[in-house]
C-alpha positions in Angstrom: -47.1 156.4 129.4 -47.0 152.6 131.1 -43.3 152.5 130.1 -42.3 155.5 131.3 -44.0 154.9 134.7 -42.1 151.8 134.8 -38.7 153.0 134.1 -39.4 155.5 137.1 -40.0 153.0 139.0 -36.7 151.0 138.1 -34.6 153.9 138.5 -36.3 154.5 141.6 -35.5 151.1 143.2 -32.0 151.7 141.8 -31.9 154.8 143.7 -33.4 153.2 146.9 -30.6 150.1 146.4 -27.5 152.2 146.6 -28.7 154.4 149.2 -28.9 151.7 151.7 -25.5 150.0 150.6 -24.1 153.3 151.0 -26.3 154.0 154.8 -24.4 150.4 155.9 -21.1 151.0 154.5 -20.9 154.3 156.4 -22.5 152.8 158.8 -19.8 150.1 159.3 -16.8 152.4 158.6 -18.4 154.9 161.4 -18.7 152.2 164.0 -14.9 150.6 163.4 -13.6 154.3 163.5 -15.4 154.7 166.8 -14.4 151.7 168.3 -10.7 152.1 167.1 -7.3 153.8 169.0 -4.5 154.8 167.0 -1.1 153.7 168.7 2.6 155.0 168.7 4.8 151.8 168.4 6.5 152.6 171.1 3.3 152.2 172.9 2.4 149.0 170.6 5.2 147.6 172.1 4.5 148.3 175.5 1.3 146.9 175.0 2.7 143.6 173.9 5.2 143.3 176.6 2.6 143.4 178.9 0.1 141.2 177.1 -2.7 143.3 176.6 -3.3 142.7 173.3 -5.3 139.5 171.8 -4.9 139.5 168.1 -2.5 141.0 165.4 -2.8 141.9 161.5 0.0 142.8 160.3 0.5 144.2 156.6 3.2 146.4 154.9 2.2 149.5 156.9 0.2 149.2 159.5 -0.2 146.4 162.7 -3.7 146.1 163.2 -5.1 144.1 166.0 -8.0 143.8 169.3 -7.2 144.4 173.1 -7.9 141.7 175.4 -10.1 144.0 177.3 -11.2 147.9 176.2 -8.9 150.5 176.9 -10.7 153.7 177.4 -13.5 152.3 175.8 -11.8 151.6 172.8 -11.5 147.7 172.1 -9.1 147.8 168.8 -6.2 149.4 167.8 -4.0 150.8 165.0 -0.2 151.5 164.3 2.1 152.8 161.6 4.9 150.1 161.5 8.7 151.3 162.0 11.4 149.8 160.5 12.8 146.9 163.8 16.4 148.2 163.2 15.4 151.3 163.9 12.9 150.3 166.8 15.5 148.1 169.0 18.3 151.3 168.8 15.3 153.7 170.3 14.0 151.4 172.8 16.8 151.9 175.7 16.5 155.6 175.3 13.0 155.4 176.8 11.7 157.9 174.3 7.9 157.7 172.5 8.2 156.8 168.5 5.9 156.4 165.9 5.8 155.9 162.2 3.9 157.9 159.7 1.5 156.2 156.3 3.2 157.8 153.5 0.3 157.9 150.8 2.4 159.1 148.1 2.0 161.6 145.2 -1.7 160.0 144.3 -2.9 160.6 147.8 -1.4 164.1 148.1 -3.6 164.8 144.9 -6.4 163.4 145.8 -5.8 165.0 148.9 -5.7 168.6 147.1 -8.6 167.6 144.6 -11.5 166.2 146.4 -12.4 169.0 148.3 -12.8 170.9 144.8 -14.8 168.0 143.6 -16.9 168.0 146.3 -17.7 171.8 146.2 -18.3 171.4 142.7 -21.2 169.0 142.5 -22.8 170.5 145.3 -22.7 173.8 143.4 -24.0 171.9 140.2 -26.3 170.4 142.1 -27.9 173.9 143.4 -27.6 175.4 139.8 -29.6 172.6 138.0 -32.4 172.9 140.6 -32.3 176.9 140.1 -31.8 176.2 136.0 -35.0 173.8 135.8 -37.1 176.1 137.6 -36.4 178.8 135.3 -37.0 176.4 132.6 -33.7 176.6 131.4 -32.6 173.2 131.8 -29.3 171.6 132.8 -25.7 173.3 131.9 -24.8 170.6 129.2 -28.2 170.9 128.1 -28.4 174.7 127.5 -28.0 175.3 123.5 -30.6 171.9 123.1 -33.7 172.2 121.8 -36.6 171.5 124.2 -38.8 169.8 121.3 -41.5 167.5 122.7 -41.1 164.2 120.4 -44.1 162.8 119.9 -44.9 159.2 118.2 -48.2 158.2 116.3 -49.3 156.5 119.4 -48.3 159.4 121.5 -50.3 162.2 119.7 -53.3 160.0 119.8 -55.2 162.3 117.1 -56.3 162.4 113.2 -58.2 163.8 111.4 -61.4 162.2 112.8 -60.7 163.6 115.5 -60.7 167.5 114.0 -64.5 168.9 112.6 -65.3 172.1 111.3 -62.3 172.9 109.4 -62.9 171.0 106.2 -61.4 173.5 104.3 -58.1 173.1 105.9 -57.9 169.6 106.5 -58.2 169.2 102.8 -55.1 171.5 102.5 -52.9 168.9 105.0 -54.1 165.8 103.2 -51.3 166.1 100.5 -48.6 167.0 103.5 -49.8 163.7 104.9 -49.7 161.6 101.2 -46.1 162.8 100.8 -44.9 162.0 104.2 -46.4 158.8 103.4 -44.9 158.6 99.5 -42.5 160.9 99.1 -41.5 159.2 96.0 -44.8 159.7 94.6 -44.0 163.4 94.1 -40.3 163.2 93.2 -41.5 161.3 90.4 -42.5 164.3 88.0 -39.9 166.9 89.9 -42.5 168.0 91.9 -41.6 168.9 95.9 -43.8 169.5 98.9 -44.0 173.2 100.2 -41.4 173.7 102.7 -43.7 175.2 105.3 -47.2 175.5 106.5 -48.5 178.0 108.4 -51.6 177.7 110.2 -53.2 181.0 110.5 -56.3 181.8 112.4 -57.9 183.1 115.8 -57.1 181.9 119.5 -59.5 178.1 119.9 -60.2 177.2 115.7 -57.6 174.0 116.6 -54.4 174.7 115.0 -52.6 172.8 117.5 -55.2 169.7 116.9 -54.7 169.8 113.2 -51.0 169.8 113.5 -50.7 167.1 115.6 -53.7 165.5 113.6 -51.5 165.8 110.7 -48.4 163.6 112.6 -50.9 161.1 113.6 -52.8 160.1 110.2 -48.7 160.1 108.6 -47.5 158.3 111.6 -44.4 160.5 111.6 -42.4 161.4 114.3 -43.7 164.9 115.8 -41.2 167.8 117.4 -43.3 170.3 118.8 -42.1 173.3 120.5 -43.2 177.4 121.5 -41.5 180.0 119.5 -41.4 181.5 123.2 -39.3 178.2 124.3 -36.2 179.3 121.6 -35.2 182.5 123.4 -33.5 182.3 126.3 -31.2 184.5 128.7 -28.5 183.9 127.1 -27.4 185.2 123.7 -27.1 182.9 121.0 -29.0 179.2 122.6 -32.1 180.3 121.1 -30.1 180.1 117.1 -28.3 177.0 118.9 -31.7 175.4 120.0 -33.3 175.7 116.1 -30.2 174.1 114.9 -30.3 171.2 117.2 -33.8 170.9 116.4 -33.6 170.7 112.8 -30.5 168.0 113.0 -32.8 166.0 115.4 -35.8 166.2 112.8 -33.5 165.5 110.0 -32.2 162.4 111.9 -35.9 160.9 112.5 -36.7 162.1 108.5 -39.7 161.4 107.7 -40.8 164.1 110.4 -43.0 166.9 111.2 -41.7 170.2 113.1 -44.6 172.2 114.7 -43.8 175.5 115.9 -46.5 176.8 117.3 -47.1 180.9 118.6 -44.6 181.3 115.6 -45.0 185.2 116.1 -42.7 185.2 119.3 -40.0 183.9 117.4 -41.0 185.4 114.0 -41.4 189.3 114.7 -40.8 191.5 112.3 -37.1 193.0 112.8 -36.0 196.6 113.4 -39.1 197.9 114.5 -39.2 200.6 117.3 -36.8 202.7 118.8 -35.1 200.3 121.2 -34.7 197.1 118.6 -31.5 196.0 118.0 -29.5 194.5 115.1 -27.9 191.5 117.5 -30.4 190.6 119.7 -31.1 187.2 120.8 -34.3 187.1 119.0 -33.1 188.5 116.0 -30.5 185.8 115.6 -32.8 183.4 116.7 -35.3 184.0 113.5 -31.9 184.6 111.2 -31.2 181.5 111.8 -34.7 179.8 111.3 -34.4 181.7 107.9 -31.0 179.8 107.2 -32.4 176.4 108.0 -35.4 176.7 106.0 -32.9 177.8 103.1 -30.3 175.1 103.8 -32.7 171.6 104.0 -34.0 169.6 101.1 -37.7 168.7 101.3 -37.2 165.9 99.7 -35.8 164.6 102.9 -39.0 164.6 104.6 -38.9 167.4 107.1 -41.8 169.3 107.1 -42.1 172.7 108.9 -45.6 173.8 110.4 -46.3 176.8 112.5 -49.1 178.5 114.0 -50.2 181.7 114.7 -53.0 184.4 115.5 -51.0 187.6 114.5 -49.5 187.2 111.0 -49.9 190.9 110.2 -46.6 191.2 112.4 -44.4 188.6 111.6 -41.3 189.0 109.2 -42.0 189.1 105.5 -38.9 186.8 105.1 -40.9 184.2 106.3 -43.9 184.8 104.5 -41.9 184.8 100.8 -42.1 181.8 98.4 -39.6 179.0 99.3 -40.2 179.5 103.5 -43.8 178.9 104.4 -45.0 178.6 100.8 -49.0 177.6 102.3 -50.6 179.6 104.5 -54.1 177.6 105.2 -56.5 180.2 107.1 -58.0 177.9 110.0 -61.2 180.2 110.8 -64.1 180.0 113.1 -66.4 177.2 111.9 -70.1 178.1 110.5 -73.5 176.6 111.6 -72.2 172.9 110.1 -68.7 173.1 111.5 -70.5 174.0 115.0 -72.4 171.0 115.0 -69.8 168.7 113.8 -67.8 169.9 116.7 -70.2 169.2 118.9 -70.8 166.0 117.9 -67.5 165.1 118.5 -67.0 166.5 121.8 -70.7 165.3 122.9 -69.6 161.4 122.3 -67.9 162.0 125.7 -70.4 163.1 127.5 -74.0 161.2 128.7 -76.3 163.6 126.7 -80.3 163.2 126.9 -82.0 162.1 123.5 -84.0 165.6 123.5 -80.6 167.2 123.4 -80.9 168.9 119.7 -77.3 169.6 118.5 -78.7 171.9 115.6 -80.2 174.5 117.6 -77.0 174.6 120.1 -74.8 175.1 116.9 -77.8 178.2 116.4 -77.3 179.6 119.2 -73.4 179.5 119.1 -72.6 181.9 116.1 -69.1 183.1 116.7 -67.4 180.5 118.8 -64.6 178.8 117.6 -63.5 174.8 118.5 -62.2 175.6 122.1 -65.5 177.4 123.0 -67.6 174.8 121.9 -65.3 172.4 123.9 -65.7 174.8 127.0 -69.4 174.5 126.4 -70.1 171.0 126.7 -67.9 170.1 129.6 -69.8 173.4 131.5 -73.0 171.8 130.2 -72.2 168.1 131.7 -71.0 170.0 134.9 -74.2 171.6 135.4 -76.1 168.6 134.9 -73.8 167.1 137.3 -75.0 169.8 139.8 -78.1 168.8 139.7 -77.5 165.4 140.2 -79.1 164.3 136.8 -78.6 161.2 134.7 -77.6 163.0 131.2 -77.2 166.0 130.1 -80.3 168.1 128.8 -81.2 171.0 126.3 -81.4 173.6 129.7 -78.2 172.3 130.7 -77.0 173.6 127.5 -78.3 177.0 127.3 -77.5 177.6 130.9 -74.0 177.0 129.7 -74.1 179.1 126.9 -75.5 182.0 128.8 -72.6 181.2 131.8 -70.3 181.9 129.3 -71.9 185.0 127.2 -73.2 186.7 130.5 -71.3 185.2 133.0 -72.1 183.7 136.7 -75.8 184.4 137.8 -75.6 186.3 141.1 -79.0 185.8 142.7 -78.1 187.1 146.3 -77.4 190.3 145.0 -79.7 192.8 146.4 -81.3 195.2 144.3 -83.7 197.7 145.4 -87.6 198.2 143.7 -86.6 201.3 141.7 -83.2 200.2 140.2 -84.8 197.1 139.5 -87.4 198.2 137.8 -85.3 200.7 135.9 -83.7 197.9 134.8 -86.2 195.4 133.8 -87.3 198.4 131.2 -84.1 198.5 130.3 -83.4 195.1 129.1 -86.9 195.2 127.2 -86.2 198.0 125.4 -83.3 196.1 124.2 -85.7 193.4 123.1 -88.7 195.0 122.1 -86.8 196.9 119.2 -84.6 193.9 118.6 -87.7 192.1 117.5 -89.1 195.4 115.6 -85.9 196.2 113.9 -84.0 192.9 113.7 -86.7 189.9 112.8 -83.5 187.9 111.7 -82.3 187.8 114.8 -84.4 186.6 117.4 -84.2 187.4 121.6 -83.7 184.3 123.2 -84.0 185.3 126.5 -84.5 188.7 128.9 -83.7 188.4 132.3 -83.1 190.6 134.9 -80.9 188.6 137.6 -77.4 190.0 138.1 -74.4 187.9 136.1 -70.9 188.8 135.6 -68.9 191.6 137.5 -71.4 194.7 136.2 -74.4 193.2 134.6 -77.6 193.7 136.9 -79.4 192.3 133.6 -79.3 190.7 130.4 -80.3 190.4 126.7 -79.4 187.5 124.4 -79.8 188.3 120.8 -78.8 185.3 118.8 -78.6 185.3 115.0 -80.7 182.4 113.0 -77.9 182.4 110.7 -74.3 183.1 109.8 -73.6 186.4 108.0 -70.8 187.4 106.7 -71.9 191.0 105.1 -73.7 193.9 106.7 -75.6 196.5 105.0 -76.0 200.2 106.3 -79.3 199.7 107.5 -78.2 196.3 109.4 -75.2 198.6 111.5 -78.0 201.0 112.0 -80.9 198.8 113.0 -78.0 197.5 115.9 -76.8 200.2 117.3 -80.6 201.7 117.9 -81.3 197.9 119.4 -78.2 198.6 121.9 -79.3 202.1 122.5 -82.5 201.1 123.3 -82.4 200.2 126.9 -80.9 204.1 127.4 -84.1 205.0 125.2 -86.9 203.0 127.2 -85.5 204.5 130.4 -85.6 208.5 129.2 -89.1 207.5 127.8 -90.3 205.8 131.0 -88.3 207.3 134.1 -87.6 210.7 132.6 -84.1 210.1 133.2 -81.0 208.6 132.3 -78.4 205.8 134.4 -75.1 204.1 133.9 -76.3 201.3 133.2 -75.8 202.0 129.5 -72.4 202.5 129.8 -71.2 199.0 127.8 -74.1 199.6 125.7 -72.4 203.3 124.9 -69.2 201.7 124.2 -70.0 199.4 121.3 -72.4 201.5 119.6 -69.8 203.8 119.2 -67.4 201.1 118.3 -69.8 200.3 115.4 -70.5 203.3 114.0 -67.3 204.8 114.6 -66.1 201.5 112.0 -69.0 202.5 109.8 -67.3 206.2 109.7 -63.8 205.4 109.4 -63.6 201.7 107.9 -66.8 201.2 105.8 -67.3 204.5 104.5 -70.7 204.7 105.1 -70.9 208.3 106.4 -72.4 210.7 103.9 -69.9 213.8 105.4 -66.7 211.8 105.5 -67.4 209.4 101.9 -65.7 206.3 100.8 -62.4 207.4 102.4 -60.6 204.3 105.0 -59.0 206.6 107.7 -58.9 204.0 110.6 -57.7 200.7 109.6 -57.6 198.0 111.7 -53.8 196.1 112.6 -55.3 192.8 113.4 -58.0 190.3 111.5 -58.2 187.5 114.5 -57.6 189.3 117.3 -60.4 190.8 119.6 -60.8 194.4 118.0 -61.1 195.8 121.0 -57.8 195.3 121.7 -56.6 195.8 118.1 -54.0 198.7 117.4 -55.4 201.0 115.1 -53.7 203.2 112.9 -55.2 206.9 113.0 -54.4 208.9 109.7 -55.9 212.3 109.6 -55.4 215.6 110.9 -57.5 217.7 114.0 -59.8 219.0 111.3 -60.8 215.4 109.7 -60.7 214.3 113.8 -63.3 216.6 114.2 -65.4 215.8 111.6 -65.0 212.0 112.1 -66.4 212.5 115.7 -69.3 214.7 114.1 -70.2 212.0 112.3 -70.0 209.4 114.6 -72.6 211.7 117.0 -75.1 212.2 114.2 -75.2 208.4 113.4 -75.8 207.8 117.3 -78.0 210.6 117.8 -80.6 209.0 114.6 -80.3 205.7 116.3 -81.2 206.3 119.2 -84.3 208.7 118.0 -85.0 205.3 115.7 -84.8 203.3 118.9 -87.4 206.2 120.9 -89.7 206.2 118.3 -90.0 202.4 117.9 -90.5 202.2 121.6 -93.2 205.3 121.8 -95.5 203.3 119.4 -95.1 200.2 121.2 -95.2 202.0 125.2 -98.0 199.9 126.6 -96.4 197.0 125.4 -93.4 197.9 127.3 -94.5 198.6 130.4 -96.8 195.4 130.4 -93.7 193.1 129.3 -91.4 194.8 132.2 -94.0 194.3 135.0 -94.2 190.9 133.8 -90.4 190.7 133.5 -90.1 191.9 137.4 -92.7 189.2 138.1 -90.6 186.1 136.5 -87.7 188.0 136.7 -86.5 185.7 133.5 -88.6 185.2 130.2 -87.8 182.5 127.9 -88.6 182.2 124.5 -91.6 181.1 124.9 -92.8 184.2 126.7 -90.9 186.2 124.1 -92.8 184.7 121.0 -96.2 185.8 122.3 -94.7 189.3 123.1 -93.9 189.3 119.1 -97.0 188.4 117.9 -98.3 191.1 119.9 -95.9 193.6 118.2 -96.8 192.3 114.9 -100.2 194.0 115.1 -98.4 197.2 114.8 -95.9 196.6 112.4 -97.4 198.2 109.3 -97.3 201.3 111.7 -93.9 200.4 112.9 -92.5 199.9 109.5 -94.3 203.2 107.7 -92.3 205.0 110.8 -89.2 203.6 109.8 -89.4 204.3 106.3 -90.9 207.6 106.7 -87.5 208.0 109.7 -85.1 206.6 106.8 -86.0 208.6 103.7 -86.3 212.0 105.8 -82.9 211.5 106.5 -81.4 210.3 103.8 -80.8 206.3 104.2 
């Protein structure tokens, strides 16, 4: 980075140098032109005869010289010569003569061309500025690749660097001992997979590993977009993955990182408007060609990264292309708090500062999120003008992020509010009934995010990777349960269910049409999902019945609602005093911590043989 500041700063003296010699030369050619009157000779010798003029220079064409005193403000003077033959047979007639600078053909030409030339550059000029702000670079440059080459020093990562993907690093250590030895493995015939690809969700540190990867082998690093191949013009983006591949193979030992592979690598001929030439099509035919045409054994190798391989091109996906694909997942409760660790060496964090319950209470986020969280958590702190970071600083973090920004000023009047502070412990009196496992961390009941005028976090102890029936079941009656507390309270139902509504029946819709948990419809997969890493919410699904299976599919998904929230009524009903008690307390404090929340579930344990003869009574009557 120095160097590079210093060769800006060379090229900008440079730059500063021959704009002033070219400010004085204009300067001085401006101010003799100004100061200079071009003569006939016929006045020249006029001049002379009357001895006006001070000084001659005389050369092959022209008779240069100074006036004794300024003529018409002008104080020098210039004239073509004539031949003196010539001159002293004109002279008696009386008659003004002159001669004309002949330049010749090369003045005639230049004459002709540097007008062109100077239209030219000006228009390249304007085009280049236009070109790199739509990040297509200059006109020479327009079939290069963009690659970012990176050194060892320049990537300033390994694999110490990269926590909570064990599994994967693992995979990448032999990538890094060939690099390294590549004679090691040519000695028994054996070669190094072509291609990695790195497959996982958005944040697990794909990027990170890659370039972890160059800097442990020490190998120079090209790394590029698949979205940076395709251009507006047909045929640079196959032009660009040639240049880079003749680049890597001239810096051999070398890694090529392509990351967002799936905008380059789409799966062709799909839809009604996809063509057989278009530029991205010829862009991945070619990728194809080059991963055909080079040797490993030269010490190229290829890794990409994506989060949607369900739609790229199986003819990158076959043997002999990316041979490895190394799944680079979300980390579990150990790869959480190795993350942490990492990222919390860069921040002043208090001694009290337990990184095991953090990584608790942080089931589901991946590397980024984690990242997110502690620079939130030292910004907070920060805030507050403290010294280090604390343990509040970090669950205020974590629940910025879940919930979103607290909006205290946000007036609420007595009856909404109290509608909702039964709400939320609805939620959390039947979490702790139904779902002991999974403990309520906090209730609160000041506004955060765009639509939230409360909150319940519901944080497991543990990762899972399996639910049962009854654990679908025992969630959806827990999200149901705010709608339940307020029809058994107020009488009456709100909107503020609504998100509640949503993914209860995004759950047991899954339980109807994925999991085949639905008596009526049986082991049959009618909905399956397109993506694994993606939000599901925003996955394409693939509907495969009929209006008749429609109908019973939504029949289902009713009934299962309808029994959880009855599950969710009853649980609540046994427990009413309880409920009203904790929401008046709620409205009081307006926020209870877990603290609070652990007497409120020893007070529910006093009912749980009733609580759990209910439920088992509830799940045998109908059929769980």
């Amino acid at each position: 980075m120095g160097k590079n500041m210093d060769k800006k700063k060379q090229l900008n003296v440079i730059y500063l140098v021959v704009a002033l010699w070219g400010i004085v030369m204009f300067q001085s050619f401006w101010g003799h032109t100004a100061s200079q009157v071009e003569l006939s000779y016929s006045e020249f010798e006029r001049y002379l005869e009357q001895g006006w003029l001070k000084d001659l220079v005389v050369d092959q064409q022209t008779i240069r010289g100074s006036f004794k005193e300024p003529i018409e403000g002008k104080d020098h003077f210039v004239t073509p010569r004539v031949d003196i033959d010539l001159a002293e047979k004109l002279s008696p007639y009386k008659v003004d003569y002159k001669g004309v600078i002949s330049g010749g053909p090369l003045a005639t030409l230049i004459g002709w061309v540097a007008p062109a030339l100077v239209f030219f550059l000006v228009w390249f000029l304007m085009f280049r500025k236009f070109a790199d702000k739509q990040g297509m670079g200059g006109m020479m440059n327009i079939g290069k690749s963009k690659a970012k080459v990176l050194v060892e020093k320049d990537t300033g990562v390994n694999f110490e660097d990269v926590a909570g993907v064990d599994e994967a690093k693992e995979e990448l250590v032999e990538v890094v001992s060939f690099l390294k030895e590549p004679k090691r493995y040519s000695r028994l015939g054996a070669h190094i997979p072509k291609g990695v690809l790195l497959v996982g969700p958005p944040g697990t540190g794909k990027t990170l590993i890659a370039r972890a990867v160059a800097g442990e082998a020490g190998v120079p690093f090209f790394s590029i977009s698949g979205s940076e191949f395709i251009e507006m013009f047909v045929g640079v983006g196959a032009a660009r993955v040639r240049d880079l591949f003749e680049q890597a193979k001239s810096h051999a030992p070398a890694i090529i990182f392509i990351d967002e592979l799936d905008a380059l690598g789409r799966v062709r001929g799909v839809g009604p408007m996809s063509g057989g030439h278009d530029e991205r099509e010829q862009t991945l035919n070619q990728l194809l060609t080059e991963l055909d045409g080079f040797n490993p054994s030269e010490g190229v190798i290829i890794l990409a990264a994506t989060n949607r391989p369900e739609i790229l091109d199986p003819a990158l996906l076959r043997a002999g292309r990316f041979d490895r694909q190394v799944l680079v997942d979300r980390p579990d409760k150990i790869g959480r708090e190795q993350i942490l660790r990492v990222h919390m060496k860069k921040v002043q964090a208090d001694k009290t500062v337990s990184v095991e319950a953090v990584a608790s209470l942080t089931t589901g986020f991946t590397g980024a999120d984690l990242a997110n969280l502690v620079n939130e958590s030292a910004l907070l702190a920060t805030r507050r003008g403290a010294e280090s970071v604390s343990m509040e600083d970090f669950v205020n973090a974590i629940e910025r992020i879940i919930a979103g920004l607290e909006k205290k000023n946000r007036l609420i009047n007595p009856h909404e509010k109290a509608i909702v502070a039964h709400h939320e412990m609805g939620h959390a009196l039947v979490g702790m009934a139904l779902s002991p496992e999974q403990p309520i961390q906090k209730v609160s009941i000041i506004p955060r995010g765009i639509g939230a005028l409360g909150y319940t976090i519901q944080r497991p102890s543990e990762d899972r990777y399996l639910m049962s029936k009854k654990d679908l079941q025992n969630r959806i009656a827990v999200l149901l349960a705010g709608r339940a507390a307020e029809q058994l309270i107020f009488g009456e139902v709100t909107t503020g269910a609504a998100d509640d509504l949503v993914k209860a029946t995004d759950i047991a819709r899954a339980m109807v049409t994925q999991y085949g948990m639905s008596d009526d419809i049986g082991m049959l997969s009618i909905d399956a999902p397109k993506s694994q890493f993606l939000d599901p919410s925003l996955a394409d699904s693939s509907l495969r019945f009929g209006p008749d299976m429609a109908q019973r599919v939504s029949a289902a998904v009713s009934t299962l609602l309808d029994e959880a929230f009855q599950l969710a009524t009853d649980v609540l009903a046994l427990n009413q005093s309880i409920l009203e008690d904790t929401a008046k307390q709620l409205l009081a404090e307006e926020t209870l911590d877990d603290q609070c929340l652990a007497t409120i579930r020893e007070t529910i344990a006093v009912s749980d043989q009733i609580q759990q003869a209910a439920f088992s009574a509830y799940s045998s009557e109908e059929g769980y």
